[in-house]
C-alpha positions as CSV (number, residue, x, y, z in Angstrom):
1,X,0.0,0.0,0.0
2,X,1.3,3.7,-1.2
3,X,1.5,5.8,2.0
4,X,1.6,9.8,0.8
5,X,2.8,12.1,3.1
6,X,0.9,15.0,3.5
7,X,3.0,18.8,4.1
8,X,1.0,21.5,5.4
9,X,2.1,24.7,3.7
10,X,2.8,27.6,6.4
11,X,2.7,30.9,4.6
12,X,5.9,33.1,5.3
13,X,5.1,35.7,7.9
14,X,6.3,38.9,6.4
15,X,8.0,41.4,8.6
16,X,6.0,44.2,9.8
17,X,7.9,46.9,7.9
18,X,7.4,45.2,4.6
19,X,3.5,44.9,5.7
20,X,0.7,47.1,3.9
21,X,0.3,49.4,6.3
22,X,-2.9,51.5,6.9
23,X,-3.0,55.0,7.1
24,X,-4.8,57.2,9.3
25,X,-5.9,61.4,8.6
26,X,-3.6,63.8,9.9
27,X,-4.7,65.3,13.0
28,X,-3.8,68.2,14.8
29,X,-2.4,68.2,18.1
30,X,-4.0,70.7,20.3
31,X,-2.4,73.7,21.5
32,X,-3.2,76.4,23.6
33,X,-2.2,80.0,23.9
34,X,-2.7,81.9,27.7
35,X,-2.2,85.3,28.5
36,X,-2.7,87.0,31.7
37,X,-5.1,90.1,32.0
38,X,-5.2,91.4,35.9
39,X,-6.6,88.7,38.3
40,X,-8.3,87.0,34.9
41,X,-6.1,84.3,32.8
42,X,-7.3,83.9,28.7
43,X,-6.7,80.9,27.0
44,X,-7.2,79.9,23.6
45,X,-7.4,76.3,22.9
46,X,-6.3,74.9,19.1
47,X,-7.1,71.8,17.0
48,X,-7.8,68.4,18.5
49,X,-7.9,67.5,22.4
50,X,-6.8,64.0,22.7
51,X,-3.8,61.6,24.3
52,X,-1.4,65.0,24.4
53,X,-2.3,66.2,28.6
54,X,0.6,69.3,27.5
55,X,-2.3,71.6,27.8
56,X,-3.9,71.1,30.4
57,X,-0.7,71.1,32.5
58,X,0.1,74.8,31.1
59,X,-2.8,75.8,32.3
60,X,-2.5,74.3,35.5
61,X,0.9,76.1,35.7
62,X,-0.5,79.2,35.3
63,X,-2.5,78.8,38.4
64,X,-3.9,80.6,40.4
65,X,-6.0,83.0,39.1
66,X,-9.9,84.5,40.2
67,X,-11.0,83.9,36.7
68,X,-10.6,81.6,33.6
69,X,-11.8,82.0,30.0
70,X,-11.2,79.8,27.7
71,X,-11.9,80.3,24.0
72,X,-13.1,77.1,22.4
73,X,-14.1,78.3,19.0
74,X,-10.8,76.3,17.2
75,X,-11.4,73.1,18.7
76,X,-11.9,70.6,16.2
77,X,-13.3,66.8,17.7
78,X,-12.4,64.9,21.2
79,X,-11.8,61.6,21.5
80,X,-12.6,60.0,24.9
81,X,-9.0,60.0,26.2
82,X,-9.1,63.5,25.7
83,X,-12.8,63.9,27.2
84,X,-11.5,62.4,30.2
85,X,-8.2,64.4,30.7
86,X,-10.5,67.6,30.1
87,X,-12.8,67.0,32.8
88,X,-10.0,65.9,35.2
89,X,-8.3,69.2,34.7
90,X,-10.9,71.3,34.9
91,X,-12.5,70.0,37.9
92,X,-8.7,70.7,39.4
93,X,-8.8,74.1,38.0
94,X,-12.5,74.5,39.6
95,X,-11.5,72.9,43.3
96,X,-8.8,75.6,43.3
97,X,-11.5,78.1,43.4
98,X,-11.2,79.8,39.6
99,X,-14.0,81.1,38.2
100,X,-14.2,78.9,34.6
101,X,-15.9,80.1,31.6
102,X,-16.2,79.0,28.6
103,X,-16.9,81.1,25.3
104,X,-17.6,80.6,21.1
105,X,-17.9,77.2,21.8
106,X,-18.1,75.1,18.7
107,X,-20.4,72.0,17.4
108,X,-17.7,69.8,18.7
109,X,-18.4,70.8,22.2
110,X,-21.9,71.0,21.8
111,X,-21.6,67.3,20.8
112,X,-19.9,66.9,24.5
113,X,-22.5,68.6,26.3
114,X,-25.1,66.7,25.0
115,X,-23.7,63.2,25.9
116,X,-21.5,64.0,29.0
117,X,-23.6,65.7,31.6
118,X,-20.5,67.0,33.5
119,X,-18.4,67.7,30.4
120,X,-18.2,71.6,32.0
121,X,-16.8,70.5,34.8
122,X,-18.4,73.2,37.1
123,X,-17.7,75.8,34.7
124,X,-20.3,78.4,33.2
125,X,-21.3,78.5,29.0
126,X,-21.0,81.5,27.9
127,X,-21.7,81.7,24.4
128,X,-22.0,78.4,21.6
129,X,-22.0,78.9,18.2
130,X,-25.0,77.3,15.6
131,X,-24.7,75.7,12.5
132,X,-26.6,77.4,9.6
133,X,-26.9,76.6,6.2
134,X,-27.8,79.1,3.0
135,X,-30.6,77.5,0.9
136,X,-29.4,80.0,-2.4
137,X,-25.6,79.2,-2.3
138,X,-25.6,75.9,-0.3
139,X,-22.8,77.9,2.1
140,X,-22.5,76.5,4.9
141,X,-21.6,79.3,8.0
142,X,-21.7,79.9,11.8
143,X,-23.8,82.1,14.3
144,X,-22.3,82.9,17.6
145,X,-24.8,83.0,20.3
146,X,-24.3,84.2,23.8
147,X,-26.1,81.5,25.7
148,X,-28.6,84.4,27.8
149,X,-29.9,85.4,24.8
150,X,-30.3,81.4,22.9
151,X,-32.1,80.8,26.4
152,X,-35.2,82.9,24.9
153,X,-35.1,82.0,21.7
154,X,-33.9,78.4,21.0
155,X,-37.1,76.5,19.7
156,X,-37.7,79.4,17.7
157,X,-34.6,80.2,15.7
158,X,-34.7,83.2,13.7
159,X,-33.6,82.9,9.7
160,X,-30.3,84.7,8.9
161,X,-28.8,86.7,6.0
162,X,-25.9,85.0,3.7
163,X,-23.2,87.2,3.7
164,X,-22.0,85.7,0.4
165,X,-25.0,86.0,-1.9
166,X,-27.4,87.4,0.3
167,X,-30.0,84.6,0.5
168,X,-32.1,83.1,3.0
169,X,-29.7,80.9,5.6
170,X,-31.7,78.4,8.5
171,X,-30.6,76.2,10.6
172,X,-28.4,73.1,9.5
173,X,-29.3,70.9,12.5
174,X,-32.1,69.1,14.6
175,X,-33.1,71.5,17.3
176,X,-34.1,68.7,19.7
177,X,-30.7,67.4,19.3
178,X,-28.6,70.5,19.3
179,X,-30.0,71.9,22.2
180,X,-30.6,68.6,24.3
181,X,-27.8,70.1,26.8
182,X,-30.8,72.9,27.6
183,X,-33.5,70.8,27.9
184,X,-31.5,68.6,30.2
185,X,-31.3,72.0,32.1
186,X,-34.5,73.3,32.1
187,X,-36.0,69.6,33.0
188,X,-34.1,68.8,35.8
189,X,-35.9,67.1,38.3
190,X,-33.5,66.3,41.3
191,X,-34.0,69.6,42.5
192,X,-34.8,73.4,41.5
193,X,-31.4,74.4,40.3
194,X,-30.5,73.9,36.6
195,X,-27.7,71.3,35.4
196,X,-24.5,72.9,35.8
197,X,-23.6,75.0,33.2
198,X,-26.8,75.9,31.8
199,X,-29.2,78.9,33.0
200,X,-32.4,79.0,33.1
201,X,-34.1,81.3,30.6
202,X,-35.0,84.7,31.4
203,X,-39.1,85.3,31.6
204,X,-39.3,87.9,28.3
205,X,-42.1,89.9,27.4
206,X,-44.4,88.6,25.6
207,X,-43.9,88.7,21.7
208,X,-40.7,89.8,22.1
209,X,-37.9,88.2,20.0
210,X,-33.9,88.9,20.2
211,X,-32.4,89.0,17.5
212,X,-28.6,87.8,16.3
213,X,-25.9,89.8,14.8
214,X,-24.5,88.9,11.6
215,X,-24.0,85.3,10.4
216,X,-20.6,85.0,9.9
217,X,-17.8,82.1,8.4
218,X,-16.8,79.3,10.5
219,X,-13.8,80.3,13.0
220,X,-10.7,80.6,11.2
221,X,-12.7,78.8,7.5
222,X,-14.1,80.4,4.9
223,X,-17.9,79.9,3.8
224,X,-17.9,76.2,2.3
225,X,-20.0,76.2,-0.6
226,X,-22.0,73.0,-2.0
227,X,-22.8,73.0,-5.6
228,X,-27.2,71.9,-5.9
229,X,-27.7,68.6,-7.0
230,X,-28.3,67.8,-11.0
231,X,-32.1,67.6,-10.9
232,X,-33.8,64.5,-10.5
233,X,-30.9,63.6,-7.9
234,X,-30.6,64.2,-4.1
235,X,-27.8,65.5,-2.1
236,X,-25.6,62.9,-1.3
């Protein structure tokens, strides 16, 4: 009787440097400017808050001060490593007794407010900006809003002026879902004080509706414009 011999064949493990390797979008690092003013410290925080802790300990060593304000309106995403360091710091910064606000902050934080409930770490909103969206030019552009004043007028927004072609621009998002953060606020049930960082809303007159300055490009962008869609198709 013929016996065959069998041979499994092993493929060659290739080193790892001769490997396909996948590459992932450039991000930027964030970075933060701080300058003093009196008893009040101003910091500007740039690009993408992740792994990199660097900032937060510059503005730990620039403790102490009665007041911090933090401009937010160049932030670009989070991840959760970077979530996490954020809230660790600020709480510090808070303990210490600091005032913290935060101003022109951007949809990327808005994001954060609306999952994370303590994402301001005992600091106070000052102003956020909204998304809106020209229906003429498809340009898409940002309205700062100083959060007193969005209070009032949130489920109502008001229609805004393109600054490029002069059309009609609206709001590009979901209001129940871009303002969640307020409604948490103005719902809360464990007691009479809203959720930290978020006011209640000012009674107003009735009839009476504030009104925004000019819409304006995206922080440090220029007005992105879509081209329509061919007819017969949708937007993609």
């Amino acid at each position: 009787m013929r016996q065959y011999r069998v041979q499994s064949r092993v493929p060659k493990i290739q080193p790892l440097e001769n490997r396909a390797r996948f590459c992932y979008p450039k991000i930027i690092v964030a970075k933060i400017s701080i300058e003093k003013n009196g008893d009040a410290l101003l910091a500007q925080i740039i690009g993408s808050v992740d792994e990199t802790g660097a900032i937060f300990d510059a503005l730990l060593k620039s403790l102490p001060a009665k007041t911090l304000r933090v401009s937010c309106k160049r932030i670009e995403r989070f991840n959760s490593t970077g979530i996490r360091a954020w809230i660790r710091a600020f709480k510090d910064i808070v303990a210490k007794g600091t005032e913290l606000v935060f101003e022109e902050c951007p949809p990327a934080m808005v994001e954060q407010f609306n999952v994370i409930s303590n994402f301001t770490a005992g600091g106070r909103v000052e102003s956020v900006y909204l998304p809106y969206c020209c229906e003429s030019c498809h340009a898409t552009l940002v309205q700062l809003a100083p959060l007193a004043k969005l209070l009032q007028i949130y489920k109502n927004l008001p229609e805004l002026a393109c600054p490029k072609c002069g059309g009609k621009a609206v709001f590009d998002e979901f209001p129940e879902d871009y303002f969640a953060f307020i409604e948490r606020g103005l719902n809360a049930k464990e007691d009479s004080t809203p959720a930290r960082g978020v006011a209640r809303p000012p009674s107003s007159p009735p009839g009476s509706t504030p009104a925004f300055g000019t819409v304006q490009p995206a922080p440090g962008k220029t007005p992105k414009v879509v081209p329509p869609p061919a007819p017969g198709k949708k937007r993609a």
